[in-house]
mmCIF file of the C-alpha atoms, coordinates in Angstrom:
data_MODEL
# 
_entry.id   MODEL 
# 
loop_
_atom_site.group_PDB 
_atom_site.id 
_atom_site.type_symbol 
_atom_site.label_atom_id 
_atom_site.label_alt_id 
_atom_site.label_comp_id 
_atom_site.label_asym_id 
_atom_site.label_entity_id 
_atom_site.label_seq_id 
_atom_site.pdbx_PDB_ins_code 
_atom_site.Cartn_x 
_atom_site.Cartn_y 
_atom_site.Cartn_z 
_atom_site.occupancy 
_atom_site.B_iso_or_equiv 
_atom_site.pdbx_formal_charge 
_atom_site.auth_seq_id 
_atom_site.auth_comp_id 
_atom_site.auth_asym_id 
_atom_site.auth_atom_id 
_atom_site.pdbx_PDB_model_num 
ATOM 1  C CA . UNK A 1 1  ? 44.614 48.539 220.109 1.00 0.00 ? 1  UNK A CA 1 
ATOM 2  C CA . UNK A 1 2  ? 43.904 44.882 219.226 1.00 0.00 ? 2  UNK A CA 1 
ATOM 3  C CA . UNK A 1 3  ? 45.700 43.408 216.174 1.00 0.00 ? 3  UNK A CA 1 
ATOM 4  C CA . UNK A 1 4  ? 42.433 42.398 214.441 1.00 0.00 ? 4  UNK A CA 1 
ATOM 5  C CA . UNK A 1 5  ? 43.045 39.175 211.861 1.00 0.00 ? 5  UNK A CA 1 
ATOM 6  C CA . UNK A 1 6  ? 40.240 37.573 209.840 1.00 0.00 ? 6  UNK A CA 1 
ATOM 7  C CA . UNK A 1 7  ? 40.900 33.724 207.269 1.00 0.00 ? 7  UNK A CA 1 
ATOM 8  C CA . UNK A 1 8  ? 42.820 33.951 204.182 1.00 0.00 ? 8  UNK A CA 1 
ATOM 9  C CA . UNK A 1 9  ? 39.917 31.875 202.838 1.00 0.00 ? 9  UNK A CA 1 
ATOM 10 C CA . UNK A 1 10 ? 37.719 34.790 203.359 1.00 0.00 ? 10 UNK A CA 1 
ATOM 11 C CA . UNK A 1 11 ? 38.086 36.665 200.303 1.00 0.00 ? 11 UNK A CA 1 
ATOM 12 C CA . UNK A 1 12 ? 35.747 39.495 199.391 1.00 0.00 ? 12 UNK A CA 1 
ATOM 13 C CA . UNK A 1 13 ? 33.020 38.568 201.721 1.00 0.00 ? 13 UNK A CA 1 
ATOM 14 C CA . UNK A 1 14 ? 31.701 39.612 205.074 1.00 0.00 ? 14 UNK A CA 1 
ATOM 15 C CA . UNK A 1 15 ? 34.155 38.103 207.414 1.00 0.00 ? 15 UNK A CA 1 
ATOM 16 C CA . UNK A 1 16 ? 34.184 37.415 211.412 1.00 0.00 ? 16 UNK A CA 1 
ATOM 17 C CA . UNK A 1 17 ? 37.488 38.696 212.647 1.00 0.00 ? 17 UNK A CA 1 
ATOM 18 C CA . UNK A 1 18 ? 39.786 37.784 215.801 1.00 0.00 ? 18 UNK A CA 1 
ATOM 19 C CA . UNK A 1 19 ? 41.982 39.393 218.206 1.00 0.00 ? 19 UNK A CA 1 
ATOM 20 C CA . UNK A 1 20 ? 43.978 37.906 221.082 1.00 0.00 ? 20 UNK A CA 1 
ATOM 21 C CA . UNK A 1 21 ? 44.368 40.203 223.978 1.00 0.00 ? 21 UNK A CA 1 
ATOM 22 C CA . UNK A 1 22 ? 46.564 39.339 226.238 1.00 0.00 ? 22 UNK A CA 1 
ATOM 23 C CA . UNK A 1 23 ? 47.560 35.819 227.207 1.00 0.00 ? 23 UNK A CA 1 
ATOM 24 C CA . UNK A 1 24 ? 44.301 34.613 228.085 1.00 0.00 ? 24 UNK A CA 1 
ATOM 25 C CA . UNK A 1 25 ? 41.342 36.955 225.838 1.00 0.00 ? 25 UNK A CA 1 
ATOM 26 C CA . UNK A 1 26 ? 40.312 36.572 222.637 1.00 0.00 ? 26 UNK A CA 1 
ATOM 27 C CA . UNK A 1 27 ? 38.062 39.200 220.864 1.00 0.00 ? 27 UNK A CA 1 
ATOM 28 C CA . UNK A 1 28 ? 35.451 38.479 218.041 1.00 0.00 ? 28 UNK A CA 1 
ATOM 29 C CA . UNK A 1 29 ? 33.620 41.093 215.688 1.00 0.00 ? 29 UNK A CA 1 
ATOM 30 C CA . UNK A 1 30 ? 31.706 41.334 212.630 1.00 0.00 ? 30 UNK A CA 1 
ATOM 31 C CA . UNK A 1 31 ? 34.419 42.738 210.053 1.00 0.00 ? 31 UNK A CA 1 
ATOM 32 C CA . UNK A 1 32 ? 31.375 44.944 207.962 1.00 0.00 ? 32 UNK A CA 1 
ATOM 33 C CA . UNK A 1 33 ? 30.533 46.348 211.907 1.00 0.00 ? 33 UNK A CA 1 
ATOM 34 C CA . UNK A 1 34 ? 34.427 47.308 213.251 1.00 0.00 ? 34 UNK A CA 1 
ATOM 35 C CA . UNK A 1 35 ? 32.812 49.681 215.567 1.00 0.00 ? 35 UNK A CA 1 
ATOM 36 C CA . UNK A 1 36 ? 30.136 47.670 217.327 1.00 0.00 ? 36 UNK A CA 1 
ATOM 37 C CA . UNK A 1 37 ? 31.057 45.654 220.588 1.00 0.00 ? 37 UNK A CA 1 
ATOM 38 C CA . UNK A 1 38 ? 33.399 42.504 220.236 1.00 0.00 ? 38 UNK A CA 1 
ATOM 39 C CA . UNK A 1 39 ? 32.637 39.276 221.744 1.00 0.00 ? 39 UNK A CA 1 
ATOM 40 C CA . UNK A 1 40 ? 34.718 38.110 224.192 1.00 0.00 ? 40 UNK A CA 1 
ATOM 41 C CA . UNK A 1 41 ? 35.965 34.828 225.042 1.00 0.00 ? 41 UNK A CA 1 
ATOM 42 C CA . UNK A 1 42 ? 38.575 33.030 227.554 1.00 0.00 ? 42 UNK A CA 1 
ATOM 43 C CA . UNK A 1 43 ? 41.616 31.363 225.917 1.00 0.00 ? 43 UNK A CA 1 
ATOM 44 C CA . UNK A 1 44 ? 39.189 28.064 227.604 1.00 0.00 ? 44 UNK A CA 1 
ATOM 45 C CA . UNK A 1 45 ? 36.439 28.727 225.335 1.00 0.00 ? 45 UNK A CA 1 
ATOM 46 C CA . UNK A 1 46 ? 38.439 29.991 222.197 1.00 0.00 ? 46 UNK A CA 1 
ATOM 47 C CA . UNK A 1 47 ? 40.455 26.549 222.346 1.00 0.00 ? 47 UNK A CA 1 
ATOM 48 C CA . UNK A 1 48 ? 37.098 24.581 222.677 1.00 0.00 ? 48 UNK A CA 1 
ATOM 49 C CA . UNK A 1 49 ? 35.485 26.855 219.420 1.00 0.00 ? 49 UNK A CA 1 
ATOM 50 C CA . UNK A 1 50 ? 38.593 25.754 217.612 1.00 0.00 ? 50 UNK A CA 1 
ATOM 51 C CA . UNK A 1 51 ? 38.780 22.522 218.506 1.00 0.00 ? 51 UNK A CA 1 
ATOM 52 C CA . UNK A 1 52 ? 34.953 21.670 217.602 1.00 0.00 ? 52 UNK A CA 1 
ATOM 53 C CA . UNK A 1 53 ? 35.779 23.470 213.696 1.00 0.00 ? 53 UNK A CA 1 
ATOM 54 C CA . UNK A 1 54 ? 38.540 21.275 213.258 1.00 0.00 ? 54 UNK A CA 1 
ATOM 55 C CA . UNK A 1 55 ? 36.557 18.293 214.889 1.00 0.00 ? 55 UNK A CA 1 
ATOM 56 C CA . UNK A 1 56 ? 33.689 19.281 212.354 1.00 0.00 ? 56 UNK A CA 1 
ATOM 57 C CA . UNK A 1 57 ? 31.291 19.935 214.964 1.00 0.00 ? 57 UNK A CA 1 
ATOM 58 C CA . UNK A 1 58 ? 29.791 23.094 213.051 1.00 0.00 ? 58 UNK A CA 1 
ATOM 59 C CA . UNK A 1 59 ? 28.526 21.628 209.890 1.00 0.00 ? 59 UNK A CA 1 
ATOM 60 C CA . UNK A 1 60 ? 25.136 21.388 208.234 1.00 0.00 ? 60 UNK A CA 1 
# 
């Protein structure tokens, strides 16, 4: 069973949650929808996601 963990900033609201998975798999899923299918990602891509938030790459 993945050890699910979602932002301390999230608060009260709907949150996106993650999950690594072994060394190299990282799970994603909607934290109001626990039982729907996760997104999954290689370590690869989950660096790259991380590395574009931090790099501001996401904002409007």
């Amino acid at each position: 069973m993945p050890a699910w963990r979602k932002s301390s900033k999230c608060g009260n609201a709907t949150c996106v949650e993650v999950a690594r998975v072994g060394e190299d798999t990282y799970l994603i899923r909607d934290s109001k929808q626990p039982e729907a299918p996760a997104l999954s990602f290689t370590k690869e891509e989950w660096v790259a996601f991380v590395d574009g938030v931090r790099d501001g790459e996401f904002q409007f």
